[in-house]
N, C-alpha and C positions, 0 to 999 in steps of 0.2 A: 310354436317355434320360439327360442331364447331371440331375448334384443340383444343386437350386436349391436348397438347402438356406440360408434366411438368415443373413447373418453377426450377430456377437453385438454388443448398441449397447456403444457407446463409456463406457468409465466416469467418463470426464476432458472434461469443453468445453474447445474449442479456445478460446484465448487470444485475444479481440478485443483491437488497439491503440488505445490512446489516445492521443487527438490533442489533449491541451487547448489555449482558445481564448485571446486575446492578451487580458490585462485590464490595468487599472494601478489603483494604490491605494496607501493608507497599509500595507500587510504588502506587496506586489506589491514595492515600493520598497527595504521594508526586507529584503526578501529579494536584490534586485540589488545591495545596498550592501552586504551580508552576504557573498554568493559572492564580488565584487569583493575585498573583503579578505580571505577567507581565501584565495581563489584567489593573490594576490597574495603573501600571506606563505607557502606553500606554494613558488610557484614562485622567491624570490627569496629565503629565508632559507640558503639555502645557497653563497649567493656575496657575504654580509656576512663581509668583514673580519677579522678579530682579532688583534692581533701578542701569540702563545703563544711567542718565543724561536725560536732556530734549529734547535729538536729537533724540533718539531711544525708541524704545518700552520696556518696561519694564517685560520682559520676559525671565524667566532663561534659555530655550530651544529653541532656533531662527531659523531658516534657512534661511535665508531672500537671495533667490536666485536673485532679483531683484537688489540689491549691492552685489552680491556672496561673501557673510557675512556671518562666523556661530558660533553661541553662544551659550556655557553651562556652566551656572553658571557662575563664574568668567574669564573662558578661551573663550578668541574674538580670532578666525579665520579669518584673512585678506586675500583677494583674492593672492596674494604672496603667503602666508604661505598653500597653498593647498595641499602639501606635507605631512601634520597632515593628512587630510582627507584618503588620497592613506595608508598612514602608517596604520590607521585604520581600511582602510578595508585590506591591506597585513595581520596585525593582526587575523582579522576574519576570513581570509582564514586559517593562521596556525593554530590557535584556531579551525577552524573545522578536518583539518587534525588530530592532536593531541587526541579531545576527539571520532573524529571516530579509530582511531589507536590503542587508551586504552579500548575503550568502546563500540564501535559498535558506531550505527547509535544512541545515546541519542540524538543529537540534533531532530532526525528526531522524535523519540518518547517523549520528552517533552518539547521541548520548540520553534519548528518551527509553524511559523505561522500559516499555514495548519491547525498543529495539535491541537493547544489552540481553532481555533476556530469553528472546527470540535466538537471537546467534547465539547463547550458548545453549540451548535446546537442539539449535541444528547444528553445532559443535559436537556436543554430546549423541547424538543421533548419526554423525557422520561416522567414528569414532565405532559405533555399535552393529551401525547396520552396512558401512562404506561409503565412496562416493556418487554420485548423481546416479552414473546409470546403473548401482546395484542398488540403488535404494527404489529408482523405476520400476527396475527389474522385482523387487521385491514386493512393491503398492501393486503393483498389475498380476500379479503373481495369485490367482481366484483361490486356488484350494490352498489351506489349511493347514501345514504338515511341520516337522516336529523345530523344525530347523525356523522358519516362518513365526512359531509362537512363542521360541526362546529370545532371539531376535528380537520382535516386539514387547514380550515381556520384561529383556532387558532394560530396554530401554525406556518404557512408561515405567518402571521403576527409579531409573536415574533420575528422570522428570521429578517423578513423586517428591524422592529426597533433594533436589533442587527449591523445588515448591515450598516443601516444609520449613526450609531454612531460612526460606525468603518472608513465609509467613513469620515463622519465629524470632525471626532478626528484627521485624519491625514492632511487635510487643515491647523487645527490649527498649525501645526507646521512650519508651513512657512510665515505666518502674525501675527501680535498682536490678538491673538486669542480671549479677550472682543469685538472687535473692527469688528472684521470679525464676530460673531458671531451676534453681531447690524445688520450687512451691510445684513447677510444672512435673516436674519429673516423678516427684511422692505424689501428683494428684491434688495439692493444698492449695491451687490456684484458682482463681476467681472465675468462673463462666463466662467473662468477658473475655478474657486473656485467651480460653481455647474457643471460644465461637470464632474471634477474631482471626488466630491462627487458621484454625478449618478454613474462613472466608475467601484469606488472603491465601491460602496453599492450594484450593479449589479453583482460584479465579487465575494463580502464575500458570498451574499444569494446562487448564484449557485455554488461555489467550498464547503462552507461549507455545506452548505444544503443537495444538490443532488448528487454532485464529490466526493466530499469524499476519498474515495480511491483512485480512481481514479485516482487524481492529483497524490498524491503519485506516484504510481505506473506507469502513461502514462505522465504526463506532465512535472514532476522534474527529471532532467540528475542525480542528487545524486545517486540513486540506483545504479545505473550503474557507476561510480565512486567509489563508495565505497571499491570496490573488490583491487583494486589499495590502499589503506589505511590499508588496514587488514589483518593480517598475522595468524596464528595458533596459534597463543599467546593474540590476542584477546580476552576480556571477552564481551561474546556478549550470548544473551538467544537465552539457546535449551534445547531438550529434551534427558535424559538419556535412550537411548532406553535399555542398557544391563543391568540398573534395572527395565526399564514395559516391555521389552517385551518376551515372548508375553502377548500381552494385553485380557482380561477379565472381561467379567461381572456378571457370576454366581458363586462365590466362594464357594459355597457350596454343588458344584456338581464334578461327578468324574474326577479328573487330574486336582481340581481346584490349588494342591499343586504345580503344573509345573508353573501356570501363575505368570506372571511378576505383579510388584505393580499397572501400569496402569488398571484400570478399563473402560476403555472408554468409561468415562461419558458424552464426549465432552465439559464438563466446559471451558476448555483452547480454544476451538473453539468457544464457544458461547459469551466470553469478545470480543475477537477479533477486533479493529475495522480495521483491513486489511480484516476477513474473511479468514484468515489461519491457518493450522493444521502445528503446531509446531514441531509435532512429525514426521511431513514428513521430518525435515533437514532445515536446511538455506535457507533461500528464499527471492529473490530479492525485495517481497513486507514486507517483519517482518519490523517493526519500532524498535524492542526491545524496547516500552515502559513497557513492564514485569508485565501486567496485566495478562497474562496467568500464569504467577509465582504466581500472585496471586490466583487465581481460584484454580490452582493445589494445593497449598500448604493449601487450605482449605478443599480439599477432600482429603486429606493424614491426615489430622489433623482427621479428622471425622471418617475415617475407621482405623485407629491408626496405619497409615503407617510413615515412616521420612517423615522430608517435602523436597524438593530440586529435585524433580522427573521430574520439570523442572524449572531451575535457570540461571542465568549470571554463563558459564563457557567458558572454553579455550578446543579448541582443541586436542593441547597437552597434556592436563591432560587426554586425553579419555583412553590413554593404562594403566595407573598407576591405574584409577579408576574401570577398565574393572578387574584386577589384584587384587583389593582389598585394595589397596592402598590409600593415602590420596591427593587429589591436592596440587598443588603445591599453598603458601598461593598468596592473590590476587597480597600484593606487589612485586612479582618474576616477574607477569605479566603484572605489568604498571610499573615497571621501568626497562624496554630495550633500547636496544639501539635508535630504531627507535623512539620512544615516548621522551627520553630525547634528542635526535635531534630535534624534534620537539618544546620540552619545552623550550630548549638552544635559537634556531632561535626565536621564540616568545618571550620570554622575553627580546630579544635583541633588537629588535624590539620596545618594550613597551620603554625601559631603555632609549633609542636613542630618543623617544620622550617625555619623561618627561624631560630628560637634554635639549632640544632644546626648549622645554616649556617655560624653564622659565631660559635659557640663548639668548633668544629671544630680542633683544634691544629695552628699552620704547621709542626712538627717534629715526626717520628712514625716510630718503631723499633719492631721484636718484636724479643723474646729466647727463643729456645728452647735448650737445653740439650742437648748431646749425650748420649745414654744408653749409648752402647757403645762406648769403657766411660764407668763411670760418672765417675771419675778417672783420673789417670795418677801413679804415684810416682817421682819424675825422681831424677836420681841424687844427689843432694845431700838426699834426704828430705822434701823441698818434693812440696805435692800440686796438682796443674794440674787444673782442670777444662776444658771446652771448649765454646763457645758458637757458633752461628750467630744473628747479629745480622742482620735487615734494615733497611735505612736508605733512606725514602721521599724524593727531594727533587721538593716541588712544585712549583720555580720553574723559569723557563725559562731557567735558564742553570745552568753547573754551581756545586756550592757543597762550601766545603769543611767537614766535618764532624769535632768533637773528641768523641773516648769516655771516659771518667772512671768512676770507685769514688766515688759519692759515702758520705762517714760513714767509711769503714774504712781504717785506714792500713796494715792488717795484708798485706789483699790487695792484691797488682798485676796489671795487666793492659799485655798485649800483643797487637798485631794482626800476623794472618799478612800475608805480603807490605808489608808497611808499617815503613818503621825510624822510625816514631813514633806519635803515639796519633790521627794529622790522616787524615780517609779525605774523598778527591776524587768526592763522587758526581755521578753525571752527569745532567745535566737533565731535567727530569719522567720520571725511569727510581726504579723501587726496585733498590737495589744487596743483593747479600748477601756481608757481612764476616765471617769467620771471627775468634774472639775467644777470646784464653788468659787463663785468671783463674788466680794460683797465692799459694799461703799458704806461708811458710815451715815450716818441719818442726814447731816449738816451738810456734805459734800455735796459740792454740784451734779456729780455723778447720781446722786440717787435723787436729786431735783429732775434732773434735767430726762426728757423722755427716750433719748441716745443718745450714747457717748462712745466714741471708735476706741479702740486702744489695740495693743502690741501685745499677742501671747506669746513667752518664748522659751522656746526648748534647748535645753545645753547637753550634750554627749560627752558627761564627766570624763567620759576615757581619755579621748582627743581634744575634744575643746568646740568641735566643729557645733554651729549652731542652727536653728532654723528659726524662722517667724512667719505667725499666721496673722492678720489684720481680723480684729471682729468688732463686734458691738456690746455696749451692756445698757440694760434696758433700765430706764428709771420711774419714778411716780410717775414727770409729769404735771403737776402742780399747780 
């Protein structure tokens, strides 16, 4: 006799999709005005213009990791100047602390990646297959048939070409993007540039597509982070339960006078694209994108309830509101302490690099000194030391550069390869010059076992100068 031995349950529920329902409103809006522009500056900031000279690409947005070079608009990032990048992102970190602090999770509800290209996958999907309950109607829909595979096909096609665009649009940002667009198209591109694209085309179709929430919710540490950000003075969306509840759907039957304004229409459930009920409380998955404020605030509007039944409020205000009383207004609850900490550090932050911007020197050389040997004693008694000079030029053309002893008459200097003191560096490149410093025999300088002095650098074009402090090593005696 066969074991019917039963199998063991499941420890994981299977993943039901969500299909949110088509709403429009004041967040609905401003979330479509949101996507619209970052979608747009995403897909077009990489074929604006710039004329950087005839050494570089002419591109206002660069990253050119291959010289770890980065360009926007007029501001050039030198591999030196890396400190902008780190500042930038320390920025982004306090900028997220800050608008999670005042606001809840907004980034996470309008403007994180995830979420731009999740709504328009379910824009696109709406659009193909209809809304909510034909797209139900069609996920639950078991057999197979002709209408069912055109339908899906459509539409994991649109995905696809979404996806591809989205991979291809971020390549552009780190080569001259005409240029790489040629190489891709004839095949003459580098295997980095199509693994990349594949990655990134692979990873939008299935997180936007099919994850969806999911990432949110299982893949991104922010949720879980958040709680650390946000205190009870938060304006973050929920629901007023001690105006719905209890909640009802027959008003017109006995004790309908006891019920709360909630009709539990599930509108606020059916926007959803988490798939959550707001009215349960705060929950680790809400984005507060404040599409359920919208749904509600159209069924309060319809059955001639206030509207606000569920909105962006604070915690704090629940006793005073419970009491019949008014909130306290928004700005009590973004300007505290912790959020103007927050503002303080960030803009400090900003301020520290806009002054370092653009107190940043147009002329910029290192000196380092050769150690072995330390000196050289030429035949005449005269003692040479020997220097590697780097000489940065950041304009886009070439420029010629003069080296000088500022203060000391004692020492002179020679450049190798050069029958004079003038060195041709070549446009946005750092050059490195080999440089002979030598004392005559008698001078203190080639007595003495170090002597500081001033090397300096002139930008014949403009005049602008720079100066390094070093050393020149002597007998010792």
């Amino acid at each position: 006799m066969a074991d019917t031995q039963p199998s063991a349950p499941s420890l994981y529920e299977a993943r039901e999709p969500i299909f949110p329902r088509r709403i429009s409103g004041p967040f609905r809006n401003l979330k479509w005005w949101l996507l619209a522009l970052m979608l747009g500056i995403y897909y077009i900031l990489p074929w604006l213009r710039w004329d950087r000279g005839p050494a570089m690409p002419d591109q206002a947005v660069l990253l050119d990791l291959a010289n770890r070079r980065f360009f926007f608009f007029f501001i050039d990032i030198w591999p030196h100047e890396f400190y902008f990048v780190a500042g930038l992102l320390v920025m982004a970190g306090l900028g997220l602390f800050l608008f999670t602090s005042a606001l809840g999770r907004v980034w996470c509800g309008y403007a994180c990646p995830q979420t731009v290209w999740t709504d328009l996958f379910i824009l696109v999907e709406r659009w193909i297959e209809g809304d909510r309950n034909a797209r139900l109607r069609l996920h639950r829909q078991k057999k197979w048939d002709v209408r069912k595979a055109r339908l899906r096909l459509t539409k994991w096609v649109a995905w696809l070409l979404i996806a591809l665009a989205t991979g291809g649009a971020w390549v552009f940002y780190f080569t001259d993007a005409p240029t790489l667009l040629r190489n891709l198209v004839t095949g003459q591109a580098g295997p980095v540039a199509y693994t990349t694209i594949l990655v990134l085309t692979a990873t939008t179709f299935a997180f936007g597509g099919f994850a969806r929430e999911q990432i949110c919710i299982y893949a991104c540490p922010w949720p879980r982070i958040q709680a650390a950000m946000m205190d009870e003075d938060t304006l973050t969306v929920g629901y007023r339960d001690w105006r719905g509840e209890p909640r009802g759907k027959h008003r017109k039957a006995d004790g309908a006078e006891a019920l709360g304004d909630c009709i539990d229409c599930q509108a606020c459930v059916n926007v959803c694209p988490m798939g959550i009920d707001i009215r349960d409380g705060q929950q680790l998955a809400c984005i507060t994108c404040g599409l359920c404020i919208d749904a509600c605030d159209d069924v309060m509007a319809r059955i001639g309830k206030p509207r606000g039944l569920i909105d962006y409020l604070a915690l704090s205000d629940e006793p005073r509101e419970r009491a019949g009383h008014t909130p306290r207004p928004i700005w009590a609850h973004v300007f505290r302490p912790r959020v103007i900490v927050y503002t303080a550090l960030w803009s400090l932050v900003g301020v520290g690099l806009v002054i370092a911007l653009f107190l940043r020197p147009d002329v910029e050389m290192t000196v380092a000194p050769v150690r072995n040997p330390t000196f050289v004693v030429l035949s005449d008694g005269s003692i040479r030391n020997t220097y590697d000079v780097r000489l940065r030029n950041k304009h886009g053309e070439d420029r010629p550069y003069a080296l000088s002893i500022d203060g000391n008459s004692d020492l002179t200097i020679t450049l190798e390869g050069e029958d004079d003191l003038v060195v041709e560096v070549p446009a946005n490149e750092t050059y490195l010059q080999r440089v002979y410093v030598t004392a005559p025999r008698a001078t203190p300088e080639a007595q003495n076992e170090r002597t500081e002095f001033v090397l300096r650098l002139e930008d014949t074009t403009n005049g602008n100068t720079a100066t390094r402090d070093t050393v020149f090593n002597g007998r010792d005696n």
